[in-house]
N, C-alpha and C positions, 0 to 999 in steps of 0.2 A: 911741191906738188899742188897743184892748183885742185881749187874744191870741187870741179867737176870731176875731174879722174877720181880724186879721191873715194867723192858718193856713189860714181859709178866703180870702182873696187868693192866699198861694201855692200853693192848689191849683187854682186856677182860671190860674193861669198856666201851671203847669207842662203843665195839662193843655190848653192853646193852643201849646204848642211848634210850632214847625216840622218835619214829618215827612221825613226825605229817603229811607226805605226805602219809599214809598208805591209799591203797584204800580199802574201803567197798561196797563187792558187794550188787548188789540193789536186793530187793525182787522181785523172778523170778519165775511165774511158767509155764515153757517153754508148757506148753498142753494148759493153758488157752486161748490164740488165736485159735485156731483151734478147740472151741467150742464153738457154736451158731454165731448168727450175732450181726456184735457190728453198732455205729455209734460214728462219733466226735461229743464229747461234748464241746471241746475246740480247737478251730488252734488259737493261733493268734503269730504276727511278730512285734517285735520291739514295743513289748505292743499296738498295734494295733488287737483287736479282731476281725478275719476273717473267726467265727466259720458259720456264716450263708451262705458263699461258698458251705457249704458239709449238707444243707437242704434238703433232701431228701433224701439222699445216704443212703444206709448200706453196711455192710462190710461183709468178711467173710474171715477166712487163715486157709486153708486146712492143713490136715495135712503132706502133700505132698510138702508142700511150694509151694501153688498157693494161689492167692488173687484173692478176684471179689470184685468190687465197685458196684451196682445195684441203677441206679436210675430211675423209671418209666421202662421202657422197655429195656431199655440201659443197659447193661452190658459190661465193661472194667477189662478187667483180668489182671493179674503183677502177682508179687512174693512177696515173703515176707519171712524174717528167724534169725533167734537169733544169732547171732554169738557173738566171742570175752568173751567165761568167761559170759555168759551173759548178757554182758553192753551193746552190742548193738543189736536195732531191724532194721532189711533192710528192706525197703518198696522200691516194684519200680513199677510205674504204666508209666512209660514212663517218657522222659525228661520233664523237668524245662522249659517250655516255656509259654507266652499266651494262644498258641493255645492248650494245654493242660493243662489249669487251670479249675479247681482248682486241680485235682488229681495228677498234675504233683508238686504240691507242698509238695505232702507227700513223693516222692520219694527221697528217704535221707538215711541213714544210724545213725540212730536216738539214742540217748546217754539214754539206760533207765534207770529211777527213779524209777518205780516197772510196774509188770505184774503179776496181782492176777482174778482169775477166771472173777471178775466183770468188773475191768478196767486195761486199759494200758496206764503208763504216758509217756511219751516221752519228751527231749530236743534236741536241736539242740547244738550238741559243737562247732557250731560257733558264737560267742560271739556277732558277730555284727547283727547279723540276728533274732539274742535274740527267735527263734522260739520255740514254744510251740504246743505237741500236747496230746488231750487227749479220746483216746478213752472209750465208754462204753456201757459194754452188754446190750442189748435190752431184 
C-alpha cells in the first residue's frame, strides 16, 4: 500500500468516528406559546419547589413577542422569544431582584427540553442554580 492511500484511509476514518457530543435539538413548536394562556406548574431551584410563588398568575406570549403575567388585577408585561436553533426560550419580565419576585425569577434565557402545544419545559444551564421551569396550558 503505498503511503498516500494509506494516510488518505486514516483520514477518512478518523473522520467517520462516532460523535457522542452531538447535540439533539429539543421538540419545538415555536407557535405553541402564543396560543391561549398558560400558568407554572413547576419553578423550583436547587430541588427546592417554589411552584406556589406564581399561585395565581397566568401567562400569555403574544405573537409579537410580548408577555403579560396577570394576577388579580395586576398586569406586568416583558418579552419573551425562541432563539438559538430552538434551544433557548427568553423570558424577561424585569431584573432578578426581591423586589421583583417572583416574576423576576423567570427572567432568564432558559435552556428548552421541549415546547408542544400543551406545555413548556424549561432548564436553567446553570448547573448550580439547578432551576427548573414548567409551564402549562390552561
Amino acid at each position: 500500500m503505498h503511503i498516500r492511500t494509506f494516510c488518505t484511509a486514516m483520514l477518512l476514518f478518523a473522520a467517520c468516528s462516532n460523535d457522542d457530543d452531538a447535540v439533539v435539538a429539543p421538540p419545538v413548536d415555536p407557535n405553541a406559546p402564543s396560543s391561549g394562556t398558560w400558568k407554572v406548574a413547576l419553578f423550583s431551584e436547587r430541588n427546592e419547589d417554589n411552584t406556589s410563588d406564581f399561585n395565581g398568575y397566568t401567562f400569555t406570549f403574544s405573537n409579537t413577542g410580548a408577555a403579560s403575567a396577570i394576577k388579580g388585577s395586576t398586569t406586568t408585561n416583558g418579552s419573551w422569544s425562541i432563539t438559538n436553533n430552538s434551544a433557548r426560550f427568553n423570558i424577561d419580565f424585569g431584573v432578578k431582584t426581591d423586589a421583583n419576585k417572583p416574576l423576576g425569577e423567570l427572567t432568564d434565557d432558559w435552556r428548552i427540553i421541549s415546547v408542544t402545544s400543551t406545555t413548556i419545559q424549561l432548564a436553567d444551564d446553570n448547573t448550580s442554580s439547578a432551576e427548573v421551569l414548567t409551564f402549562t396550558k390552561i
